[in-house]
C-alpha positions, -999 to 999 in steps of 0.1 A, spaced: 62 -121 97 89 -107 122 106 -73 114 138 -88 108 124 -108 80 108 -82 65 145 -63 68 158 -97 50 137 -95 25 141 -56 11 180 -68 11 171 -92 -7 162 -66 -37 127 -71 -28 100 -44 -26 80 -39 3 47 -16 13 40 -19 51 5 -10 58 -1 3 91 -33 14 108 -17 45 127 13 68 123 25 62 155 32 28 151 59 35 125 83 50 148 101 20 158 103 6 123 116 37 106 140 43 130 153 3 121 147 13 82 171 45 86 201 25 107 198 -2 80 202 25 51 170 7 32 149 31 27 147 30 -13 132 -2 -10 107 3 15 67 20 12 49 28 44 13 45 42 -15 39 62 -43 26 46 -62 60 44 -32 75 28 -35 49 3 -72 44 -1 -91 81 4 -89 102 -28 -66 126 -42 -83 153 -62 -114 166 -74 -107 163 -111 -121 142 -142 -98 109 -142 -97 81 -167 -111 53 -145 -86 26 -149 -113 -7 -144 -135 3 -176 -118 36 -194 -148 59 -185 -137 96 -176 -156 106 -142 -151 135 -125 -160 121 -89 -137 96 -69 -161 61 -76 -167 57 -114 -206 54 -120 -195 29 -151 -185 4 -131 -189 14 -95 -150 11 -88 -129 36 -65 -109 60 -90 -81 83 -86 -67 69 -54 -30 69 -43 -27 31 -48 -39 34 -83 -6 57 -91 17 23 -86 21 -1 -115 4 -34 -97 37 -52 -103 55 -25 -86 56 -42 -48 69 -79 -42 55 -83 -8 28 -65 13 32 -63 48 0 -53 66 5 -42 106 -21 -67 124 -45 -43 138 -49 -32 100 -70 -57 80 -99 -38 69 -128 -33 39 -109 -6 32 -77 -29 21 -93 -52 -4 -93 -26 -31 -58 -20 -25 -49 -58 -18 -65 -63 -54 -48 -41 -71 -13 -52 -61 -25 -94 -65 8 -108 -76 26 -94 -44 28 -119 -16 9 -105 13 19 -111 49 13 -101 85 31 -82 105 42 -90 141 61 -61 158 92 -74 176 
């Protein structure tokens, strides 16, 4: 998906979380974003950011309900207390992932947020 669709579709009313692989990539986007004034509608992270834990503290794992104190629950051998896992998984409508970024690291995060429609980005 070009960047001007991806600028379509946050006029649109639509959500979006871009997914890039490194910071320095985001420049020429967020400098589009900010000219456009849409920047309530629009997420970037890396997936890092996203996936690598928070805080040392006992969480609520939110796959089985088991309270763990370390970031994978021993329960049910899921990630816990990551940054993705603060967003209701309705919460984006489309996923945009930079294409150096597709990773093991994603499909946790991809999973979580299932209903959005997920898409590939192609830097114009």
């Amino acid at each position: 998906m070009k960047t001007e669709e991806v600028i379509k579709l946050i006029q649109r009313g639509k959500r979006v979380l871009w997914i890039f692989e490194k910071d320095s990539r985001l420049k020429k986007i967020r400098k589009l974003v900010k000219k456009l004034n849409i920047n309530n509608k629009i997420y970037f992270a890396t997936y890092k950011t996203l996936y690598f834990p928070m805080k040392s503290e006992k969480v609520k794992c939110p796959y089985c309900g088991k309270v763990s104190k370390y970031f994978w629950c021993h329960t049910c051998k899921n990630p816990i207390n990551r940054l993705y896992q603060n967003f209701p998984r309705n919460f984006f409508d489309v996923i945009v992932v930079d294409e150096c970024s597709f990773r093991p690291d994603l499909t946790p995060i991809l999973g979580h947020f299932k209903n959005a429609i997920l898409t590939k980005a192609e830097l114009n």
